[in-house]
C-alpha positions in Angstrom: 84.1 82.7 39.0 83.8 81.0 35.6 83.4 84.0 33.0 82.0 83.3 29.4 84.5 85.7 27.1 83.1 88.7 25.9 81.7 88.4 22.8 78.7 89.6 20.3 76.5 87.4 22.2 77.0 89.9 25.8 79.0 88.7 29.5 77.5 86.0 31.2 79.4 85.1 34.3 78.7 81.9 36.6 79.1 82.7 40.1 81.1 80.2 41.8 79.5 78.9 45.2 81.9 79.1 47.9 83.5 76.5 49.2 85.0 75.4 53.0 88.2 76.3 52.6 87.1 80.0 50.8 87.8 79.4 47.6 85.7 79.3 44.4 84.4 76.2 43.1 85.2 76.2 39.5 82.5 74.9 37.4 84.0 72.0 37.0 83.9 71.3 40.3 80.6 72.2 40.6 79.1 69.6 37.8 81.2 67.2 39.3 79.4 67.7 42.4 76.6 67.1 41.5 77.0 63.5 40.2 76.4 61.1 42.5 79.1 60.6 45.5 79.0 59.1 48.8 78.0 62.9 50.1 76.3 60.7 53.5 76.7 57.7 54.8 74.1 55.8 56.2 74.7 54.4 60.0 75.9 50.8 60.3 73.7 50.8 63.7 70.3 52.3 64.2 72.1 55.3 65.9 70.4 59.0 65.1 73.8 60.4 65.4 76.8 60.5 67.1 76.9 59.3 71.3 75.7 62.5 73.2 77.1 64.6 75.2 77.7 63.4 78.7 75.3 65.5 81.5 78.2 67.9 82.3 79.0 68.8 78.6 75.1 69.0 77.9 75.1 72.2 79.6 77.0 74.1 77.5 75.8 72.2 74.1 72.8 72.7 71.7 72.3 71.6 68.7 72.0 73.3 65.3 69.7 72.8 62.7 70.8 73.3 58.9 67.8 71.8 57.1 64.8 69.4 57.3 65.0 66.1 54.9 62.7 63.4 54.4 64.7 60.1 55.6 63.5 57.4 57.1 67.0 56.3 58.1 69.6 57.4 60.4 72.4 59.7 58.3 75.7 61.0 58.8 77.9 63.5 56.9 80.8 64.0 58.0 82.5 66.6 60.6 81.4 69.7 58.1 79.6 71.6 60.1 80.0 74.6 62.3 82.6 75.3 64.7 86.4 76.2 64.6 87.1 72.5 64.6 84.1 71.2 62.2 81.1 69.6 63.8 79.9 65.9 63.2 76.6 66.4 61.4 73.9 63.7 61.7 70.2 63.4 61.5 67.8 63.5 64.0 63.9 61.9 63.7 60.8 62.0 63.6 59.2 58.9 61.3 60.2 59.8 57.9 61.1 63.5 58.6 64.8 64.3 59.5 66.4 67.5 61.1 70.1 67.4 59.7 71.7 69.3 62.9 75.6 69.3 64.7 76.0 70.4 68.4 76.6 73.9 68.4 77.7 76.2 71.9 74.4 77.5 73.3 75.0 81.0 72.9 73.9 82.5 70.0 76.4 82.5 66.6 78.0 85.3 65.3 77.1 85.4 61.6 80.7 85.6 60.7 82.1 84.3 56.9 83.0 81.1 58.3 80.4 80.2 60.2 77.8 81.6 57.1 80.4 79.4 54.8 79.8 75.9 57.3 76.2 76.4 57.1 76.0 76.7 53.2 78.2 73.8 52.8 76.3 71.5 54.8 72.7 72.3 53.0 75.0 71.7 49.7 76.2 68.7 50.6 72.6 67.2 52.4 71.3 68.8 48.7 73.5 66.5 46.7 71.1 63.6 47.3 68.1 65.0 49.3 65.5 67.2 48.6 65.5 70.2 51.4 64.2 72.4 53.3 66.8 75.1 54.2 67.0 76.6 57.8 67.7 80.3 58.8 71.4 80.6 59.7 71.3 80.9 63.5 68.3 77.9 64.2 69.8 76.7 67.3 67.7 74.5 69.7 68.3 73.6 73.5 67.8 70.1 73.1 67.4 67.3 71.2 63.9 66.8 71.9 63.1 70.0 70.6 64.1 69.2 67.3 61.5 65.9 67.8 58.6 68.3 68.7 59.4 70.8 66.2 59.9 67.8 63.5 56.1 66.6 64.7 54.4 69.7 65.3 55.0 71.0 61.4 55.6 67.6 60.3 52.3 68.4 57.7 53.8 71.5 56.2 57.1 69.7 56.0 56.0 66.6 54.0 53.7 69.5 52.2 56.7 71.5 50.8 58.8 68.3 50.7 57.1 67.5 48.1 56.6 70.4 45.8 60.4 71.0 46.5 61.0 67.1 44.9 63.8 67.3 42.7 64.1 71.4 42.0 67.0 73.9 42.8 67.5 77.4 43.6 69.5 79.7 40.8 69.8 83.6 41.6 70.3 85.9 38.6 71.5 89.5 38.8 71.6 91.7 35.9 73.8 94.7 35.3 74.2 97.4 32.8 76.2 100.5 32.6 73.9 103.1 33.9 75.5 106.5 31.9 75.7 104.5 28.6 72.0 103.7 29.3 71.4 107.6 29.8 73.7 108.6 26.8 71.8 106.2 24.8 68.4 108.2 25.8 69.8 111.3 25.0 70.1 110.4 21.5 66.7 109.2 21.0 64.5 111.0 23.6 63.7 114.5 21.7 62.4 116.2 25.1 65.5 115.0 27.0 68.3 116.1 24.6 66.2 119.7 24.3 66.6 120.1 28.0 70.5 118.9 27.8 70.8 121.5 24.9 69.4 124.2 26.9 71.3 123.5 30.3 74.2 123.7 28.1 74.0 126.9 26.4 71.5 128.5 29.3 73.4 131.5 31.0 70.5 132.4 33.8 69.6 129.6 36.4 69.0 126.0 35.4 67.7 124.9 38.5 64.1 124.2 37.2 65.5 122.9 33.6 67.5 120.3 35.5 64.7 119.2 37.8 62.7 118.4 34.6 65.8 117.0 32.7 66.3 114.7 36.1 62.7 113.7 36.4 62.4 112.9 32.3 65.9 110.8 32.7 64.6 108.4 35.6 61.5 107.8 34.3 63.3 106.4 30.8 65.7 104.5 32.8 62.6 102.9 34.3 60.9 102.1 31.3 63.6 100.9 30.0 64.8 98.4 32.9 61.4 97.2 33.1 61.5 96.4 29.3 64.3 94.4 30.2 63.4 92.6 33.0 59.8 91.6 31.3 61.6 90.0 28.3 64.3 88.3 30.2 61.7 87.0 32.9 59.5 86.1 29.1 62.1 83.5 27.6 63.0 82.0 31.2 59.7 81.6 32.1 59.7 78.4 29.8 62.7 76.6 31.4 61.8 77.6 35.6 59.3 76.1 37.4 59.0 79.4 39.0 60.8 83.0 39.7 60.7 85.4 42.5 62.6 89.2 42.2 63.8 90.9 44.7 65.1 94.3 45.3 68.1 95.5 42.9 71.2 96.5 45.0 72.7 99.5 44.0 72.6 101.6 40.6 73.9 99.1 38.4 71.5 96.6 39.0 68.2 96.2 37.4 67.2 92.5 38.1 67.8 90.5 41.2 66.0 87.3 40.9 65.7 84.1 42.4 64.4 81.0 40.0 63.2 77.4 40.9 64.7 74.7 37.8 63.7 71.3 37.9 67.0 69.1 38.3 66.5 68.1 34.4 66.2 71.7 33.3 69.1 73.0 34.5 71.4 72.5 31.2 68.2 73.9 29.4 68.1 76.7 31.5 71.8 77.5 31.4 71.5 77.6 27.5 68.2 79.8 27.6 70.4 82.3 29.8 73.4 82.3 27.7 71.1 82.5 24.7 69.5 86.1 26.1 72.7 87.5 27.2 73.5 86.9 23.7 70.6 89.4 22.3 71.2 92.0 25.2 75.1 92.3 25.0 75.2 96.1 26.6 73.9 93.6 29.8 76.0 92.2 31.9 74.8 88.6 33.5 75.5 86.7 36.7 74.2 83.6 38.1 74.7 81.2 41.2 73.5 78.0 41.9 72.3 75.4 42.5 71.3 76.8 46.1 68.4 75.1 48.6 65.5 76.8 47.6 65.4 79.6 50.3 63.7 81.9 48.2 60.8 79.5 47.7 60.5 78.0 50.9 57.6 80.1 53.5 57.1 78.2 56.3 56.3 79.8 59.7 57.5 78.8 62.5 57.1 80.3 66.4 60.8 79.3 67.6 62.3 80.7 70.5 66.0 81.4 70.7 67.9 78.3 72.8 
């Protein structure tokens, strides 16, 4: 994880995506990544892919489906994929749509860290130079022709999301705060609240009723106040993302979990916008991943049934 030191101007801290071998990516590595590099190859012959299976082996092989591309060509990528000896991945068409897929056992995966880990690496590495459309871990088809009918029966709402996806990436933010300095803070400046602290504290009898109301008074300023936050970070982003989604918070601490589409020229514009309101809101503590697929802002429905 790259961390920004602590300063006036609050914690930001980069979130590392993870990378096939389990270790973080430094950012570094990550804007080196994402200059251009012979991420795929394109086939010498008019091959889809590698030579399939033989009958036999067909059995017990299916083939998994990472994302959907627009390629008119036959790719490869490499043996990234997933598997406990990594998977040849390749393309697989229908006129100017492409399924990037590997073979895969038939049975259904295990959503285990490494096989999670191969499927984000291969949308990261297809991302590099393609616009796509990420896959649910665990799309697993029987055969290759399924792919082909899938590929042709949705081939309109492909090309249709294709498109608005052109050249735009996936950042998730999460913001954090220190919950009891937030209530200590409202202590000192709610009157009602620090009456009813007052009186718990010197209150002899049963407080039962005193603490209800204290309780009730407490998490409704917490909300206020995390919703102030949220509408003013979600305010200065809004100029620099093409468009946000939030999600649920996880746990006390958090009080934003968001999810925003950047143009590919508005990331550097966006990462300064961020630093810039962790800056003002330095009792906040900021993290952000990316670039991710845009799995968040992709909603395409799809009647699959399991291979």
């Amino acid at each position: 994880m790259a961390v920004l030191p602590k300063t006036a101007a609050g914690r930001v801290a980069r979130q590392a995506r993870p990378r096939a071998n389990g270790r973080p990516e430094s950012r570094a590595a990550r804007a080196s990544a994402n200059a251009p590099a012979p991420a795929s190859r394109r086939a010498a012959a008019p091959l889809a892919g590698p030579a399939e299976p033989t009958q036999a082996a067909a059995t017990h092989r299916s083939k998994y489906v990472y994302c959907i591309v627009e390629a008119p060509e036959p790719l490869q990528f490499g043996a990234i994929g997933i598997g406990a000896a990594p998977s040849e991945v390749y393309t697989v068409h229908y006129r100017n749509l492409a399924a990037i897929v590997s073979d895969a056992p038939i049975e259904t995966l295990d959503s285990t860290r490494e096989h999670v880990l191969a499927h984000e690496r291969v949308n990261e590495t297809v991302m590099r130079e393609h616009t796509v459309i990420p896959m649910s871990f665990g799309t697993i088809f029987k055969t290759r022709e399924d792919i082909v009918e899938l590929l042709r029966s949705a081939a309109g709402a492909f090309c249709d999301v294709l498109n608005k996806m052109q050249n735009k990436l996936e950042f998730g933010l999460k913001v954090l705060w220190d919950r009891d300095q937030a209530v200590r803070e409202i202590e000192t400046v709610d009157q009602d609240i620090s009456r009813l602290k007052t009186e718990i504290s010197i209150q002899k009898g049963p407080t039962y009723f005193a603490r209800m109301q204290y309780g009730r008074l407490v998490d409704a300023a917490l909300q206020t106040r995390s919703e102030a936050y949220l509408a003013e970070i979600l305010r200065q982003l809004r100029e620099v993302a093409v468009a946000s989604r939030i999600n649920r918070p996880i746990g006390d601490r958090m009080i934003m979990n968001a999810a925003f589409l950047i143009s590919r020229d508005q990331e550097s514009a966006f990462d300064a916008r961020l630093k810039a309101i962790a800056a003002k809101f330095d009792k906040l503590t900021f993290r952000y991943s990316g670039p991710w697929p845009p799995y968040n802002f992709v909603n395409i429905r799809l009647k699959l049934e399991r291979a």
